[in-house]
Every structure is written in structure tokens, then in C-alpha cells.
N, C-alpha and C positions, 0 to 999 in steps of 0.2 A: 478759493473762498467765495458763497454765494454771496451778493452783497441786493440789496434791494430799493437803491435809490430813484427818486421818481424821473419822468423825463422832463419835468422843469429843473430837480436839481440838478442835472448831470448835461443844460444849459451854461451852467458857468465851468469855465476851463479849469479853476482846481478842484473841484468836485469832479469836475472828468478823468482829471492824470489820477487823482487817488482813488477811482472806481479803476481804473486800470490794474494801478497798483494791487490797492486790496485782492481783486481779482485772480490775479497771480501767485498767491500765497497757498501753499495746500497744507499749513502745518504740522510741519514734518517737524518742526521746534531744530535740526542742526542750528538755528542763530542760538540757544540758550547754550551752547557749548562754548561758544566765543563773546559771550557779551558779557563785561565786567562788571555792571551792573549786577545783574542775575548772580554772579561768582562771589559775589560782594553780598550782598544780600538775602539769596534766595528767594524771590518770592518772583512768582510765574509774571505778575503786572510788572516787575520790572526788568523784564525780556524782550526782545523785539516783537516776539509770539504777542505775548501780553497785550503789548501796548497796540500793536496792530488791531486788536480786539477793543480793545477803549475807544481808540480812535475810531472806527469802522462804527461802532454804537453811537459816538457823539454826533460825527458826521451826518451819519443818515438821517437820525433822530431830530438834526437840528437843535441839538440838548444843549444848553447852557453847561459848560462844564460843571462838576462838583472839585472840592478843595484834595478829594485824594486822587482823583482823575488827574486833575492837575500837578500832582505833586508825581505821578509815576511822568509824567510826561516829562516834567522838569529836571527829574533823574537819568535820565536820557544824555551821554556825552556827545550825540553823533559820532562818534567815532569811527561809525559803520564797517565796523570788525563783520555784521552780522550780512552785508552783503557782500563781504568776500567769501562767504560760509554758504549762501544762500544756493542750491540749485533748482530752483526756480525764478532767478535775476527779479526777484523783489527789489525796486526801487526805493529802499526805506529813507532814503534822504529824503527824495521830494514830500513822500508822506509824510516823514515828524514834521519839515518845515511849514507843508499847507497846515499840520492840528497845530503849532506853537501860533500861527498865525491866524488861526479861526478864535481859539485860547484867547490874543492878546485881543482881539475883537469884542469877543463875548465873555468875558471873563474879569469882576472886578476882585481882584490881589488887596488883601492885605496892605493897609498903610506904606507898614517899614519896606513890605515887598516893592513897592511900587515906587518907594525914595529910590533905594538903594538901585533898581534896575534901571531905572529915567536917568538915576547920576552916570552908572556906567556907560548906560548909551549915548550921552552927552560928552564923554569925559576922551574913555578909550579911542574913541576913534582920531582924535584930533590930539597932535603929538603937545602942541603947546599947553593944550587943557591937562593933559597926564601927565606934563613934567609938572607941572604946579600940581596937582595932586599929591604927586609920588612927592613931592617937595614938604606938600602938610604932610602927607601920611609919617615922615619920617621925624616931623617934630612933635606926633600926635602919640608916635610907639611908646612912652613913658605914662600914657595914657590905656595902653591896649588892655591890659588886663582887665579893668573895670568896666569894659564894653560890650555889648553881646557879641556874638562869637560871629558873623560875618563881619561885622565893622572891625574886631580884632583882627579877621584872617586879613581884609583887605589891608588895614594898618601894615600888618607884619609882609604883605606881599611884597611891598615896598621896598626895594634897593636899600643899601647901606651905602651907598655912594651911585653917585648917576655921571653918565661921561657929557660931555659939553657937547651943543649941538656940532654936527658936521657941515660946513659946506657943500662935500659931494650930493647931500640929500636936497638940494636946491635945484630948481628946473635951469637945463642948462644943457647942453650937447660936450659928450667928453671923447674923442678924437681917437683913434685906434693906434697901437703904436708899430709902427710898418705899413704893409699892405692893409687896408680894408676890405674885408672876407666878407663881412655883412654888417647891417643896422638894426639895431634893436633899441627896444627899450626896457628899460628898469624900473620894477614898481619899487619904489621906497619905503610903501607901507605908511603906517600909523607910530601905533605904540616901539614897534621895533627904533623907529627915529631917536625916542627916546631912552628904551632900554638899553640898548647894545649897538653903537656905531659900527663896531665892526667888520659888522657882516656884511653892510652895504658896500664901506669902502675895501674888504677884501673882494666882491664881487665883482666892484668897476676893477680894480686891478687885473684880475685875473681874467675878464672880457677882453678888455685895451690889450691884453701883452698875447692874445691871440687872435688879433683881427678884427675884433667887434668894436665898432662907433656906438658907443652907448648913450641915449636920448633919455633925461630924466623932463618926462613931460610936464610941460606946464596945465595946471587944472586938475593934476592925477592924484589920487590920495586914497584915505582909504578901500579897502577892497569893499565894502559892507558887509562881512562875514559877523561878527562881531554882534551889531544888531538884528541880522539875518535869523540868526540863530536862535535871539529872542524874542520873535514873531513881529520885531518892529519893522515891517516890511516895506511902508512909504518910505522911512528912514533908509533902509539899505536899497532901496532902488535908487534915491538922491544920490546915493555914492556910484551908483552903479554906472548911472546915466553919465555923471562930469567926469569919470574914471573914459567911458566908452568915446567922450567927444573929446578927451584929451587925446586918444589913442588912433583914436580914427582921424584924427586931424594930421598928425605925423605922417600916419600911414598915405592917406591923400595926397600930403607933399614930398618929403625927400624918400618914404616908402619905410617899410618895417619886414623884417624878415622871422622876427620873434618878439615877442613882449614875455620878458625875463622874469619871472619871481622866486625870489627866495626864503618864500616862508610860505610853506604848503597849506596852511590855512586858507591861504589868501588864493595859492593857487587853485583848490579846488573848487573855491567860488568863483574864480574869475572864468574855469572853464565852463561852469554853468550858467553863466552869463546868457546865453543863448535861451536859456528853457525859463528864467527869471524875467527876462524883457520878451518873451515872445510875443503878447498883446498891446506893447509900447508900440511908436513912431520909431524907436529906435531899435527893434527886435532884426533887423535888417544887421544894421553896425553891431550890436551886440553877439551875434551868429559868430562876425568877423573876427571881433576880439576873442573868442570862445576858441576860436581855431589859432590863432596865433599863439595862443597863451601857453607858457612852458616850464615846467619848474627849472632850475637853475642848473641841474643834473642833467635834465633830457638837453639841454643847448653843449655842455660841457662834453657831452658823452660824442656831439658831432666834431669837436675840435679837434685839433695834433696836441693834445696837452705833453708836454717834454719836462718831464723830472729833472731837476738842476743840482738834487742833493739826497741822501738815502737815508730817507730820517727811520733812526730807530724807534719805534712805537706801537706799544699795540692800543689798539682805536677798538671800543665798544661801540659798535653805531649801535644809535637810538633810533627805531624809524618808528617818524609820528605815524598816528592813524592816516590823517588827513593825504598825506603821500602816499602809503601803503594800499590801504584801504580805498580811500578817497580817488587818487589817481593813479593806483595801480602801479604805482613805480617801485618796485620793491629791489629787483638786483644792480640796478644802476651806479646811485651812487656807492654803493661798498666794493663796484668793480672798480672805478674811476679812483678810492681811496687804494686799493690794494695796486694795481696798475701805477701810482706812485711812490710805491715804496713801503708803502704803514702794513703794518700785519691786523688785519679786520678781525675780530671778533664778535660774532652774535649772542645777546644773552636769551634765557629758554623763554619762554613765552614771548618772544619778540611780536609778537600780535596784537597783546593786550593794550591798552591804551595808559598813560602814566597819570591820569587824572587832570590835563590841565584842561583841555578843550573849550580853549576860547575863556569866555566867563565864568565857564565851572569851576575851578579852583576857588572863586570868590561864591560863585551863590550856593554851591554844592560843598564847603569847606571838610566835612567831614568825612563823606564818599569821596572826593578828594583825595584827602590823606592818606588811608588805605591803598589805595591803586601808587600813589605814589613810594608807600613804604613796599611794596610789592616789586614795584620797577627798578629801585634800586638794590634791594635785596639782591635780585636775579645780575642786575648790571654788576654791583660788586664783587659779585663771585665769578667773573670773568678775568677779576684781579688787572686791569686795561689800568694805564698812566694818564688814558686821556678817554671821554665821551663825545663822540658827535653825533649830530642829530640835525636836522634840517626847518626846524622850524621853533622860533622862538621863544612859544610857548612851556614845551617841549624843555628847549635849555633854561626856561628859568625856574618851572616846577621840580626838576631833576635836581640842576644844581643847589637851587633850598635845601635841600637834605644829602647833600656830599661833599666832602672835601674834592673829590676828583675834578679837576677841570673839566668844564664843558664849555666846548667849541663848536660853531656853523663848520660842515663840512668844506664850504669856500674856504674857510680860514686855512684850512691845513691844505688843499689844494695849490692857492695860494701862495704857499707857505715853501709846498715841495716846488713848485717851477719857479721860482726864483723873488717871490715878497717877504717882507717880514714875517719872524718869527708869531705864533700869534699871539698875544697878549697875557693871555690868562696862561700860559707856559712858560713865561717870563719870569724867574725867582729875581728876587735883587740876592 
């Protein structure tokens, strides 16, 4: 793609990486074959093609976005189904996120727009602000129906029941049991704290009973994907930076051989850490975190994991975008599940995205819904006893619309080398 920005714009570094980008693009349109969006809607602006094209006119122009500029952008899951499709390695993450962030700059939103997004970015990231949310939301639902339809989706987003904080999720060093093979640490997340204890504590279990001294650092919290996403960009670099000096501070002292994540969201921003802080004081340390950083499958997959028991089960993995797509990790975990015993199955469009993507579920309710009644359609006709899936999101958008249990891949891992059975498998 010809692009024709001046040589004072192409002065500031995100105007450079997305003159590169754009650059690289020769629209050939393969992303409108995989993007849910487009499948969902039809319409060319809401395609990666498209939006490439929007974005590449604002940019240059300097244009003050308009209201349906804005709305193809906002449509956008990142999901980035469309650069694993891409042969010409279009980097369309760093692009959406520089235009959501020229957007959140130059662009004033709509009233209710602008409550509803300041609340989430205030709310989600911080586990104690979203239990108390999720805590109104759930005394507010005899209320939903009468409310416009994001404040209802969000209402009804809300758990029917929320588990009690964990202690595991407290900064604290947790001790390997035998030999110590290596030191890690464990990001705990945000909202997960809240929604599903779970996973965390199946996680440190299944680190400790293979050798890993698991560090939950003190200062770490959320990844900033969350507000990343919605061009609130000082905001998720504040997460970015106390996440990098918690990290690097371990690492300094008793040393770090991985920093652990089990929710792919979080992990594919924390390996972009590096190209996020590159113009920081801290683009140094952040480089570091970038390379350390693993999803919870890539640390497992180096283990001796030893099956304890031969569970019968067939497992539908769900692989979120953000893994798949995002970080490339596609056959890992369903080896690591099969390798203990579950019988894997994939359902047909395993590529598509299930509509939750971070905040989309809540701002996008409708597009949403769709992608979601699509992923379980497919999922259910694999006829599976149990879903897993690796990131949060992921399990709570799916499981809103299924009775099947849906479990973190740790769980059943877990589960086969000798933990508790997991939870949501549990009948009384």
C-alpha cells in the first residue's frame, strides 16, 4: 500500500510503526475470509482490508475521526484471526491499537459512550472495584430489562454467584514440592481474582508438584490489556510499568526463569511489553519481561507431567484468539490434554473468535451474541462432557450460553497428575 505521510509526521514513532505497517499491506483481502466481523456483517469497513483503509485516511489526513469511522474501528475484536491469515505479516495489532489511541485523543464519544467506557476502565482492572460491581450488578438484574441494552448486557454479565477471595492470589513466595527445577512467577491477573479462583489455585498446584517455586509478586496486577484495547493508553502503560518493576525486581534478586500466565489475553500483552515501552526509561526492563513471559502451556509443555489417573473424557478445547492468533500457540495445550489421558476434540471453525474480546462482550453486546451463538453451536456438536479453554474470557462468554462445563485447561491437568477433581465437574 502507497501511503504518503510527511517527514515531520513519520517524526513520532507511532506514525512510523503504522507507515510500516500500512506499507506491507498489498490487498489481497485473505483477512476478509477469517474475520468475524466481515462474516457477521458483511460490509468491506468491517474487514481488516477496510479498516486498514480508514485508518491509513485518518492517520495521514490528520482527520478528526467521524462517528461511523469510529464505529467500524470499535467493531474490531482484535482477535487477529486476520494475521494468522495474512501473507504479507501485516502487523494489524500494533495498527488498530495506535488508531483506538489517536481515536481516544481526537475523538469526543457520545455521553453514555464515555460513562460506560471511563466505568469499565476504572472498574475491570482492579479485582476489588469488579467484585463490588459484579456485587450491584447482580442486585440491579430485576432491573435489566428496563435499561438500554449495554447496561442490561453488563447487568446480566454478572455471575449468579462469585467465589470468596483467595489467599493464593496474595504476594507471597509458594515453595516447590521436592526438588526445585526453577523460579517463576505468576501473574494473577485482575478480573480473573474475582471471577474464577480456580485457575490460579490449580495453577500454583500444578507448578509446586513439578518443581517450580512460584513468586506471586508484590506491585503486579493487572496486565493493561483491558484498557489497551480502548486506546486508554497512559492508563495501560501505568499497569505496564508497576507490573515491569514488580518483575524485574525478582528477577534482580532471587532470579526468574519464566513469568507464568494463564490467561492469553494478558499474555499476549505482556509479550508486547517490549514494543509498548520502547520510548519509556523502562523499555530496557520491559524488552526483559517480554522475553520471559509464557503462557501457562508453553512452561507445562517443558515439564515431566506424570498422569496419576485415566480420566475418561472428551474435552472440546476452545482456543481463544489471543493464544492462537495472538501468540501462536495453537497445538500445545490439546497435546499436554491428550498426553493425559482426555480424548481432545476440536470443533469446525476453531479459528473464529467467540465474541468476548476483553470488553467487547459489554460494548459490542449484539456482535457479541452472534459469534457466541456460532461457537457454541459448533462446540456442541462435538457432543464433548466438558470445554476447555485458556483464557477467562473465553470461559465465561461460552459458558453463558451452555450447560456443558467449562474449565481452564490447568484444571484438568491438574486434575490428571494427582489435584482435585475440578469444581464445575463436581455433581452433588
Amino acid at each position: 500500500m502507497q501511503t504518503n505521510f510527511t517527514e515531520e509526521q513519520l517524526k513520532d514513532s507511532g506514525l512510523q510503526r503504522s507507515n510500516q505497517i500500512l506499507r506491507s499491506c498489498v490487498h489481497c483481502g485473505f483477512c476478509t475470509a477469517t474475520c468475524p466481523t466481515y462474516q457477521v456483517l458483511g460490509d468491506e469497513l468491517d474487514s481488516p482490508r477496510g479498516r486498514i483503509y480508514l485508518i491509513k485516511d485518518m492517520l495521514e489526513n490528520e482527520r478528526v475521526p467521524d462517528s461511523k469511522t469510529v464505529e467500524h474501528i470499535d467493531r474490531c475484536l482484535s482477535c487477529l484471526a486476520c494475521m494468522t491469515t495474512c501473507p504479507s505479516g501485516v502487523h494489524y495489532m500494533h495498527l488498530i491499537d495506535h488508531a483506538r489511541d489517536y481515536i481516544e485523543q481526537s475523538y469526543k464519544r457520545p455521553l453514555m459512550d464515555r460513562i460506560i467506557r471511563n466505568a469499565l476502565a476504572h472498574t475491570l482492572p482492579y479485582d476489588r472495584r469488579f467484585r463490588l460491581a459484579m456485587r450491584g450488578a447482580q442486585m440491579a438484574r430485576p432491573l435489566a430489562r428496563i435499561l438500554p441494552t449495554k447496561i442490561k448486557n453488563m447487568i446480566e454479565f454478572a455471575p449468579r454467584k462469585l467465589p470468596p477471595p483467595s489467599l493464593n492470589d496474595q504476594a507471597q513466595v509458594f515453595p516447590a514440592q521436592g526438588k526445585t527445577l526453577r523460579r517463576v512467577a505468576l501473574m494473577t491477573g485482575c478480573a480473573q481474582k474475582a471471577l474464577n479462583t480456580d485457575i490460579n489455585d490449580a495453577t500454583l498446584r500444578l507448578l509446586r508438584r513439578f518443581g517450580c517455586e512460584v513468586v506471586v509478586a508484590k506491585g503486579a496486577g493487572c496486565c493493561g490489556a483491558l484498557t489497551h484495547h480502548m486506546g486508554k493508553t497512559s492508563q495501560s502503560h501505568d499497569f505496564t510499568a508497576r507490573n515491569v518493576k514488580a518483575w524485574m525486581a525478582e528477577y534482580r534478586g532471587k532470579g526468574l526463569d519464566a513469568i507464568v500466565i494463564n490467561t492469553s489475553g494478558c499474555g499476549t500483552t505482556v509479550k508486547d511489553y517490549a514494543h509498548m515501552m520502547r520510548e519509556t526509561d523502562l523499555a530496557a526492563d520491559a524488552a526483559q519481561v517480554s522475553k520471559l513471559a509464557m503462557d501457562i502451556s508453553e512452561v507445562l509443555a517443558t515439564l515431566d507431567l506424570s498422569p496419576s489417573i485415566e480420566p475418561d473424557l472428551r474435552v472440546a478445547y476452545h482456543s481463544a484468539c489471543s493464544l492462537q492468533h495472538g501468540q501462536k500457540i495453537t497445538a500445545t495445550p490439546k497435546n499436554l490434554l491428550r498426553d493425559a489421558g482426555f480424548t481432545v476434540l476440536e470443533p469446525k471453525d476453531a479459528h473464529l473468535c467467540c465474541g468476548s474480546a476483553g470488553t467487547y462482550n459489554l460494548l459490542q453486546p449484539e456482535i457479541s451474541a452472534q459469534l457466541k451463538e456460532r461457537k457454541i453451536k459448533t462446540i456442541s456438536e462435538t457432543d464433548a462432557d466438558v470445554i476447555a479453554a485458556g483464557n477467562i474470557g473465553c470461559m465465561m462468554q461460552i459458558g453463558s450460553g451452555t450447560t456443558v462445563p467449562v474449565v481452564h485447561t490447568v484444571e484438568l491437568l491438574d486434575w490428571a497428575t494427582g489435584g482435585p477433581k475440578p469444581p464445575k465437574l463436581c455433581t452433588d
